[in-house]
C-alpha positions in Angstrom: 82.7 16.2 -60.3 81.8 12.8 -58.6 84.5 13.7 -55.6 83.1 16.7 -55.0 79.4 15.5 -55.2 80.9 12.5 -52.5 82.6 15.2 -50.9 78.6 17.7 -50.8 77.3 14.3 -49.5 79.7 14.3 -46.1 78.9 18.3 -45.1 76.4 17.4 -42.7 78.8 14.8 -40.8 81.7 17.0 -41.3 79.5 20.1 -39.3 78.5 17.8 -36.5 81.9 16.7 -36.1 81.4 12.9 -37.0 84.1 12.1 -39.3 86.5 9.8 -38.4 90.3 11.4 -39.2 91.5 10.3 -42.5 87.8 11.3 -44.4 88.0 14.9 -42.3 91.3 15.1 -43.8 90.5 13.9 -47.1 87.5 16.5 -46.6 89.5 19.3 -46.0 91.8 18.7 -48.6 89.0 18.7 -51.0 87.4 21.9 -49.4 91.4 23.9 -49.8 90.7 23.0 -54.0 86.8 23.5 -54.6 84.8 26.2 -54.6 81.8 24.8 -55.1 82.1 23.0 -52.0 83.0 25.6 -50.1 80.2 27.4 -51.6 77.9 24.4 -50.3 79.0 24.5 -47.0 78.8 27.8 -46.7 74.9 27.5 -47.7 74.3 24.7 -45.5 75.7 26.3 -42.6 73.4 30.0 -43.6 70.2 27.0 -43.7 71.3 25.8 -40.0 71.8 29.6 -39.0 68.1 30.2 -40.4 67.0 27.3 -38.7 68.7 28.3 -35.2 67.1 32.3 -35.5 63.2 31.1 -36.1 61.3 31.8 -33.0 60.0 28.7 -31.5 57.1 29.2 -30.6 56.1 26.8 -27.3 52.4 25.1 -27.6 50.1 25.3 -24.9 50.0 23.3 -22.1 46.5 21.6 -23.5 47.7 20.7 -26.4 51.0 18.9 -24.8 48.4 17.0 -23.2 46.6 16.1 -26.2 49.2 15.5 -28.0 50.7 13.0 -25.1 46.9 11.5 -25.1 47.0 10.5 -29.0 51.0 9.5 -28.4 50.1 6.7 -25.4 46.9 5.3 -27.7 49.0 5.3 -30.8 51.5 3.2 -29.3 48.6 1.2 -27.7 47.8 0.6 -31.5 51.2 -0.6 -32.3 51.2 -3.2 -29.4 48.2 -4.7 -31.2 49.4 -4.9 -34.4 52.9 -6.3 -33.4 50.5 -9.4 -31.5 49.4 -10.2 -34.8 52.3 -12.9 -34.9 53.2 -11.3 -38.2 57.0 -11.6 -39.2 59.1 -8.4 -38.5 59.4 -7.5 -42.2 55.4 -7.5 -42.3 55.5 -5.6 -38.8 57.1 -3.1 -40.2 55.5 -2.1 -43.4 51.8 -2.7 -42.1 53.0 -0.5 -39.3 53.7 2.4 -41.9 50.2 4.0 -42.4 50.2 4.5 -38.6 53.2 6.4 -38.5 52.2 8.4 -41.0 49.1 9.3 -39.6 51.1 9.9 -36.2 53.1 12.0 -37.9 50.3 14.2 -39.7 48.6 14.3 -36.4 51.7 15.5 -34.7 52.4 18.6 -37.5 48.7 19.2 -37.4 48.3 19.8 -33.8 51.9 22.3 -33.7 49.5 24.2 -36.6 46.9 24.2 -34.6 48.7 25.4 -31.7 50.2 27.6 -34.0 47.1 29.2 -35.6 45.2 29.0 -32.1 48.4 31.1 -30.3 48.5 33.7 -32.9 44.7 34.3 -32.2 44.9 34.7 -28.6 47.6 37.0 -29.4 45.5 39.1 -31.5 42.4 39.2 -29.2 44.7 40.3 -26.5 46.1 43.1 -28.4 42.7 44.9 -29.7 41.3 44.2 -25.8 44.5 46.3 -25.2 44.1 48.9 -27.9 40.4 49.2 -26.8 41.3 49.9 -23.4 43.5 52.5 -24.4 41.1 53.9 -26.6 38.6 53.6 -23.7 41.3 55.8 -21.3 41.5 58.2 -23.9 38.2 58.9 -24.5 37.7 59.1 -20.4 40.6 61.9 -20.3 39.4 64.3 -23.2 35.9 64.2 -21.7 37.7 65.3 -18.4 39.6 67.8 -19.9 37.3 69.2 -21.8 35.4 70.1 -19.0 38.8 71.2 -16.6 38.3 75.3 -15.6 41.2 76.2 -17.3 41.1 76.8 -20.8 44.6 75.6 -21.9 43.5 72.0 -20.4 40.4 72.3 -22.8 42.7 72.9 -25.8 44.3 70.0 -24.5 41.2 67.8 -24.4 40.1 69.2 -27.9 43.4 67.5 -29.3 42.9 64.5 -28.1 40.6 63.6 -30.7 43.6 63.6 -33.2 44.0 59.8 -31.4 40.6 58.5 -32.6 40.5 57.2 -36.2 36.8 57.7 -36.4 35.5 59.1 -33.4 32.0 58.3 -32.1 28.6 60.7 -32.3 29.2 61.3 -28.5 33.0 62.8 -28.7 31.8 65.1 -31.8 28.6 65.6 -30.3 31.5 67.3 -27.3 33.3 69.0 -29.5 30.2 71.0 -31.0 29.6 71.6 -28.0 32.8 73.4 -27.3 32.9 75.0 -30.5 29.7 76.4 -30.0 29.7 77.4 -26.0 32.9 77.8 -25.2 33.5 81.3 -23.3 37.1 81.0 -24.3 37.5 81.7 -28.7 40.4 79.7 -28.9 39.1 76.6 -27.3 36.5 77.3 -29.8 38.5 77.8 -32.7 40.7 74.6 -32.1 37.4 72.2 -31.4 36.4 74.1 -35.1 39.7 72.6 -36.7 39.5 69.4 -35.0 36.5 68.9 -35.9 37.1 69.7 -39.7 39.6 67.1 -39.8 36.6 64.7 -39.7 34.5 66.8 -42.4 32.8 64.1 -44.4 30.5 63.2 -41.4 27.2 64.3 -41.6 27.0 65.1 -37.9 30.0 67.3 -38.6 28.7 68.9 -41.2 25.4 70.0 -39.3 27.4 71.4 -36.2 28.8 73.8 -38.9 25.5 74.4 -40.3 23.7 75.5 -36.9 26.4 77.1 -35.3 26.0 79.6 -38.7 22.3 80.3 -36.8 24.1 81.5 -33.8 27.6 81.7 -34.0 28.7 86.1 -33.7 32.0 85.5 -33.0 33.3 87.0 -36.7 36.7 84.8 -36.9 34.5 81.4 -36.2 31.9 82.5 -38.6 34.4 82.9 -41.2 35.9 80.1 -40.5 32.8 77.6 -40.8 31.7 79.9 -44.1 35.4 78.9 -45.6 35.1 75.2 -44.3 31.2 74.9 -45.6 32.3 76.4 -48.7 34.9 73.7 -49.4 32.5 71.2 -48.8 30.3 72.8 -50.7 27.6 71.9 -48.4 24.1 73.7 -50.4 22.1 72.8 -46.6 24.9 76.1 -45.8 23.4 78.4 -48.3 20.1 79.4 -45.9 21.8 80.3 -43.2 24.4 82.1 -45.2 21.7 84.1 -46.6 19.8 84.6 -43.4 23.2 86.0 -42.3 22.9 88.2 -44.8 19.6 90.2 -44.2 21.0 90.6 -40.1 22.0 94.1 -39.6 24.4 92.9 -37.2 26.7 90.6 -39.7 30.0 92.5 -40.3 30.1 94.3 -43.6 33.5 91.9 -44.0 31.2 88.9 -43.6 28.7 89.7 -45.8 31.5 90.5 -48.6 32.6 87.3 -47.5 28.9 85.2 -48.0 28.0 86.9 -51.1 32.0 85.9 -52.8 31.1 82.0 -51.0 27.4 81.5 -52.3 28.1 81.3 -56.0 30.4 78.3 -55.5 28.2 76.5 -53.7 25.2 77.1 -55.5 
């Protein structure tokens, strides 16, 4: 147990190559016999792999500077204290609290450079994201206004890329929904525009386009969506729908079978 914990002990020398022969020999003999130390330097040389894959990450060139700053004063310090006409032994060990703090300051400021990096990093990447977000937003606004009606559907579907859009993109999308002169540019800025339901903005694009919308598949469509909802702001307009001699029989059938769920 003792030879193999001498044997643990000489790894590190016997990786780098520093053995003289007869201990490399000894070394190997002992490695042929024991598994446990080949099972230690196999773990030593996985820690040195681990070591070698980390990304280094290089500081900035400020805090080189800094760090080269502290490095000339500290040894500045260290001239003093040596001129102290102090023995070497006393040198030494009155010398230790400064290398310890020259040490702290040193893995404090590769933290720092660390922590400050990382931030950068992460500004840059949402300035990025809200650029892209910014050239989105420009292109479905074009679109949505392009003569042919394919493009439009094209534009309406863009707003699948904003997470929450803003008032102004759904106030363009009621738009469509409720001007378009093609109905399926219509009906797809209708199921885009449920996808983001639970605004209230949303919800009273639905509501008014019931005031106006004749288009039987739309209206049907917002009556269904409104229903699910169950929106009771709906249930006016549903029954205004109702006493217009105009509505489609089928739409009435389908008010009067929607109004008892939401009321």
């Amino acid at each position: 147990m003792k030879k193999n914990e001498e044997m643990i002990d000489l790894i590190p020398d016997y990786l780098d190559n520093l053995l003289d022969i007869e201990t490399k020999k000894d070394f190997e003999f002992q490695l042929s016999k024991s598994t446990v130390l080949v099972e230690e330097l196999e773990a030593y040389k996985r820690l040195l792999a681990a070591f070698n894959e980390e990304p280094q990450i290089k500081p900035s060139e400020n805090l080189r500077k800094g760090f080269e700053t502290m490095l000339a004063e500290e040894k500045g310090n260290q001239i003093k204290v040596v001129s102290l006409n102090q023995g070497p032994k006393a040198n030494w060990w009155s010398s230790l609290p400064r290398v310890a703090a020259s040490v702290l300051l040193l893995v404090g400021a590769f933290l720092a450079g660390q922590y400050f990096q990382k931030n950068e990093s992460e500004v840059q990447l949402v300035q990025v994201q809200t650029e892209a977000l910014a050239y989105k937003e420009a292109a479905m606004f074009s679109l949505l206004e392009n003569e042919s009606a394919s493009q439009r559907i094209r534009g309406v579907e863009l707003i699948k890329e904003f997470e929450k859009p803003d008032q102004q993109i759904v106030a363009a999308l009621g738009e469509k929904m409720l001007t378009d002169e093609n109905t399926n540019v219509r009906l797809t800025a209708l199921e885009a525009l449920s996808s983001f339901s639970y605004s209230d903005q949303v919800k009273t694009i639905f509501i008014e386009a019931l005031k106006t919308e004749e288009n039987p598949s739309i209206q049907v469509a917002i009556i269904e969506m409104l229903v699910e909802l169950q929106e009771k702001k709906a249930v006016e307009p549903m029954k205004k729908l109702l006493e217009k001699e105009e509505t489609q029989p089928y739409i009435k059938d389908q008010i009067n079978s929607a109004l008892p769920k939401i009321i």
